[in-house]
N, C-alpha and C positions, 0 to 999 in steps of 0.2 A: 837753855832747854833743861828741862826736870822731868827724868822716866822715874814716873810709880815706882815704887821698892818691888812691887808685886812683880814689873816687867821689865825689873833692871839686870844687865847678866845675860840677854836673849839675843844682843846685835840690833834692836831696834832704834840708840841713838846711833848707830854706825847705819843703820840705815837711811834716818834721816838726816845726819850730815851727808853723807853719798848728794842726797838729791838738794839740801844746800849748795854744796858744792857743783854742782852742775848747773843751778840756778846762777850762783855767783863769775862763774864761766862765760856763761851765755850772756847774763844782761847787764853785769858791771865793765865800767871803760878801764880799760888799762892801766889807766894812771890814777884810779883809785885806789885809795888804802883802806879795807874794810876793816874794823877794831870790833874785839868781842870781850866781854868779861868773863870769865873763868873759874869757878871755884876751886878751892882747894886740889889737886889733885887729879884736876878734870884737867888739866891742861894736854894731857898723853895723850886725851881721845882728838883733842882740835889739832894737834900737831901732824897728827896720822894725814889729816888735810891742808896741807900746806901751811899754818897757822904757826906765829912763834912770839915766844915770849918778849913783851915789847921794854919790861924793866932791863935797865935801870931807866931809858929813855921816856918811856910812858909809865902811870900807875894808875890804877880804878880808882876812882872814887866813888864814894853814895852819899845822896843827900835823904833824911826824909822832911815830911811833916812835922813843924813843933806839934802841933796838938793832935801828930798821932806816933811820936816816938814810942816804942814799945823795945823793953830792956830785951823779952824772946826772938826780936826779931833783928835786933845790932849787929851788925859787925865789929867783932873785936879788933879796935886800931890795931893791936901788935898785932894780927893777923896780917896785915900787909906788909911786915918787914921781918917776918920770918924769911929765915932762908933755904923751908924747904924747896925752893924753886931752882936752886941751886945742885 
């Protein structure tokens, strides 16, 4: 999920994880393991909701397009073994 800059700072993803979370309540079975990706630093808002960091055990990956790679839109490898997570 991505709030606008404009309407970031209001509680509005804390709202709509609220009614995620209550969605995922309701209609997931038990012995499901729901996985999310996380940006940099966003992880504090998914953790408020039950949500935890799946490294070392799991890691994100992305894949794109060869013939729409675009260098503004990459993720930087050593972005994933930084240890701000730590």
């Amino acid at each position: 999920m991505t709030v606008h800059p404009k309407y970031q700072h209001c509680g509005l993803a804390k709202r709509i994880m609220h009614e995620i979370e209550a969605y995922l309540i309701q209609v997931v079975d038990e012995s499901a393991v729901v996985k999310l990706l996380a940006d940099k630093h966003t992880h504090r808002l998914y953790e408020q909701f039950g949500f935890h960091l799946a490294a070392p055990t799991s890691m994100g990956m992305i894949w794109y397009q060869p013939d729409k790679e675009n260098e503004h839109n990459r993720i930087n490898p050593e972005f994933l073994f930084e240890s701000h997570l730590e």
